[in-house]
DRENKE-690737 format. One line per field, with one value per atom (N, C-alpha, C): residue number from 1; x, y, z. Coordinates in nm, 3 decimals. Each point is the difference from the previous one (the first is absolute). Last residue first. Layout:
REM DRENKE-690737
resi	NUM/...
u	X/...
v	Y/...
w	Z/...
This chain:
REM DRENKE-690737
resi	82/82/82/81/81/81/80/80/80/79/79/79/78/78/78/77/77/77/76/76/76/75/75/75/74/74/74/73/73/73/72/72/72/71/71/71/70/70/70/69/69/69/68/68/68/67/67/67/66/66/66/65/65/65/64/64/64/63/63/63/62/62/62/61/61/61/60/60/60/59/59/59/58/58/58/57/57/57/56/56/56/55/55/55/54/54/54/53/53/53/52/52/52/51/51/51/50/50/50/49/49/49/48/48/48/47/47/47/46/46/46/45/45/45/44/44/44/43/43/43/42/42/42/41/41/41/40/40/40/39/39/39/38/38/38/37/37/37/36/36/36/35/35/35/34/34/34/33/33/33/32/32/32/31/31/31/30/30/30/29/29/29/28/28/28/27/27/27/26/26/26/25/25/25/24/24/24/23/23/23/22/22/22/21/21/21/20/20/20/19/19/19/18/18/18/17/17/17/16/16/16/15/15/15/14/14/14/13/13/13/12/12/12/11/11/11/10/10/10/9/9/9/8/8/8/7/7/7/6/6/6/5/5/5/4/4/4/3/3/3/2/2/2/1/1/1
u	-1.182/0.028/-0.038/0.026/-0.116/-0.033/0.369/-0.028/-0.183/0.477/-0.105/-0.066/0.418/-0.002/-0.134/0.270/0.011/-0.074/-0.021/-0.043/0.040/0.129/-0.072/0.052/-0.035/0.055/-0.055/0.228/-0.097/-0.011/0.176/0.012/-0.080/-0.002/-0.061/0.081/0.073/0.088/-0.049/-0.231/0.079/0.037/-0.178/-0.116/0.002/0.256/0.001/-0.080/0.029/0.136/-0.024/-0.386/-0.004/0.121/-0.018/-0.057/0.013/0.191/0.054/-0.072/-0.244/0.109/0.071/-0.372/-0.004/0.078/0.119/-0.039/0.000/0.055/0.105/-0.019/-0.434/0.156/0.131/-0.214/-0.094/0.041/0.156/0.098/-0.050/-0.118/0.144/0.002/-0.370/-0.003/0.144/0.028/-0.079/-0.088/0.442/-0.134/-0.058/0.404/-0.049/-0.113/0.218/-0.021/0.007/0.157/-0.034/0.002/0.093/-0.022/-0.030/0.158/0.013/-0.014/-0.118/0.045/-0.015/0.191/-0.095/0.021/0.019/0.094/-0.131/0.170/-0.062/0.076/0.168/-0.119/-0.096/0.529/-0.093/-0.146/0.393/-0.061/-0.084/0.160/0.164/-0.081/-0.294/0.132/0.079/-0.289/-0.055/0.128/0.099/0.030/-0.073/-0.006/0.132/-0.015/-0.390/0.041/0.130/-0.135/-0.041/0.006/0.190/0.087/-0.091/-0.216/0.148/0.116/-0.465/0.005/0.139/0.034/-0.027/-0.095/0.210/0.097/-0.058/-0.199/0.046/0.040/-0.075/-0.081/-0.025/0.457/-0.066/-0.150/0.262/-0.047/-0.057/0.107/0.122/0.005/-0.406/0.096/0.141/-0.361/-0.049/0.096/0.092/-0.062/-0.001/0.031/0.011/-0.067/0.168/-0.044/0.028/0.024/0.040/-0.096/0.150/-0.128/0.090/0.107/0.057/-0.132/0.003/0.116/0.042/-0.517/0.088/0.142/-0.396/0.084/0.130/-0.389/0.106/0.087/-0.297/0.081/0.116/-0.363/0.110/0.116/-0.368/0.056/0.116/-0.359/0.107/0.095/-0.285/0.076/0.129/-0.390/0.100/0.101/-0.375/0.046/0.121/-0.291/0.081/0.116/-0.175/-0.050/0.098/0.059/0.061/-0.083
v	-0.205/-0.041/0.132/0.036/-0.031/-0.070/0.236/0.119/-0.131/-0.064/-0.105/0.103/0.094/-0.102/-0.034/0.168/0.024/-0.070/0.149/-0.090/0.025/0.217/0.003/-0.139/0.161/-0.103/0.063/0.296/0.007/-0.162/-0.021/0.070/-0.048/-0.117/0.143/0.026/-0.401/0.139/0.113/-0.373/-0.056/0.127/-0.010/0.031/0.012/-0.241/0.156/0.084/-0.470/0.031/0.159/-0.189/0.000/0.003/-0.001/0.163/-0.045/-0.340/0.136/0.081/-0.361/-0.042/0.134/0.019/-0.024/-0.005/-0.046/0.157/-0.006/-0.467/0.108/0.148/-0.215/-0.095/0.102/0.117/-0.010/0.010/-0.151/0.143/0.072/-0.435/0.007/0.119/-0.024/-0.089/0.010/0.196/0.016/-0.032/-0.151/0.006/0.099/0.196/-0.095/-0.015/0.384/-0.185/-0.066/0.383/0.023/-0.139/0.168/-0.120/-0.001/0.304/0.024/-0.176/0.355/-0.146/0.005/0.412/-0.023/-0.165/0.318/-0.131/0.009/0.376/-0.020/-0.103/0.185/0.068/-0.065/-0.193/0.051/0.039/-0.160/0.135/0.052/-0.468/0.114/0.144/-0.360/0.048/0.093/-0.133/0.081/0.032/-0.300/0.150/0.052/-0.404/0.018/0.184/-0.244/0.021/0.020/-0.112/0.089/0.068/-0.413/0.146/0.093/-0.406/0.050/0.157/-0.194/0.051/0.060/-0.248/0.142/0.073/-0.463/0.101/0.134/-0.369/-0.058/0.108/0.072/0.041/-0.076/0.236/-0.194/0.068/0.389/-0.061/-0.138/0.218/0.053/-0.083/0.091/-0.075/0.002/0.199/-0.163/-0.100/0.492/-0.081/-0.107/0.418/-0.132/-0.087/0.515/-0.040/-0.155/0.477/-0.155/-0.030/0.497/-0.045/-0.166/0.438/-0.082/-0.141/0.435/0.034/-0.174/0.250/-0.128/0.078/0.266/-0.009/-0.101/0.046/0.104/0.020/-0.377/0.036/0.090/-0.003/-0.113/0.025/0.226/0.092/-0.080/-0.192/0.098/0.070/-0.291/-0.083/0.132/0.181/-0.081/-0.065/0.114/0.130/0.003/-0.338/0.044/0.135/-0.388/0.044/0.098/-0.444/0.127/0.063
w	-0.728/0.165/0.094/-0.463/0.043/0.158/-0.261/0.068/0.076/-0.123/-0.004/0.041/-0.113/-0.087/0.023/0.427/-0.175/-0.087/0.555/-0.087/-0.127/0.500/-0.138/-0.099/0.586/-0.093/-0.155/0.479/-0.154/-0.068/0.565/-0.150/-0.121/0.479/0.005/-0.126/0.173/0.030/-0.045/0.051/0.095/0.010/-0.395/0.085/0.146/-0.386/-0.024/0.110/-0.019/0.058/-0.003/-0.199/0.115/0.083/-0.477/0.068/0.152/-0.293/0.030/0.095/-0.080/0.097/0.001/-0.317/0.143/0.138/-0.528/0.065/0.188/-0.241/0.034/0.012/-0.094/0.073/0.062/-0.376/0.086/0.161/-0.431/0.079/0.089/-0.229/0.107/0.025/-0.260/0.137/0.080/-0.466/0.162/0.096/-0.334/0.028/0.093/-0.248/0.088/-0.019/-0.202/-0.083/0.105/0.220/-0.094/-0.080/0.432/-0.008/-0.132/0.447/-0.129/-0.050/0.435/-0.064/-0.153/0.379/-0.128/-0.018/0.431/-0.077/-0.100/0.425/-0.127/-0.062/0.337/0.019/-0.063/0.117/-0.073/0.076/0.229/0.025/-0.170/0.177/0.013/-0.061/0.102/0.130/-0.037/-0.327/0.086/0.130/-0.323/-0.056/0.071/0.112/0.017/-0.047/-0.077/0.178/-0.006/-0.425/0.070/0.095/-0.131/-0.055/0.051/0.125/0.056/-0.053/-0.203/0.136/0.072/-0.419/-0.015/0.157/-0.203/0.109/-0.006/-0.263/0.201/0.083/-0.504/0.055/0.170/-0.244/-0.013/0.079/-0.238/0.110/0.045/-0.453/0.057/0.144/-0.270/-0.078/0.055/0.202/0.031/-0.166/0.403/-0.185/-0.053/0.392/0.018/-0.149/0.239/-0.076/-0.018/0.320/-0.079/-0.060/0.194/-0.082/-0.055/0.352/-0.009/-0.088/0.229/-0.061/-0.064/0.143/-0.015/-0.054/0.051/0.075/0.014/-0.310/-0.027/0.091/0.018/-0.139/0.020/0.302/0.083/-0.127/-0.103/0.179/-0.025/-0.275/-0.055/0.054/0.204/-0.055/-0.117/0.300/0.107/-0.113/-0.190/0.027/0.085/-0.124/-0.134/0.011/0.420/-0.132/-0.107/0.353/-0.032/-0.113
């Protein structure tokens, strides 16, 4: 999705999750994902702030690729180096 497509998807989304790696067991964070895509988010922010990153690495990957299933926005918090 380039930059121009990802802002399209933003402003169209009625519906922006958010998945946070203090709130979210990091076992269950595919699954919430895919749960909030079903139920019609556009857009999932992972949220992981003070993680290694190697884990969030990790866990980016897995999100985006549920995110990618449903054709919704993934953004990244916290790691602009990923």
């Amino acid at each position: 999705m380039d930059r121009e497509q990802a802002l399209k998807k933003l402003e169209e989304s009625h519906f922006y999750g958010i998945v946070d790696a203090v709130y979210v067991k990091p076992e269950e964070m595919v699954q919430v994902c895919q749960e909030l895509c079903e139920g019609g988010a556009g857009v999932i922010q992972l949220r992981a702030k003070g993680i290694e990153i190697s884990l969030v690495r990790v866990w980016a990957q897995s999100v985006q690729t549920v995110c990618r299933q449903f054709g919704a926005l993934f953004i990244l918090n916290d790691y602009p180096q990923i």
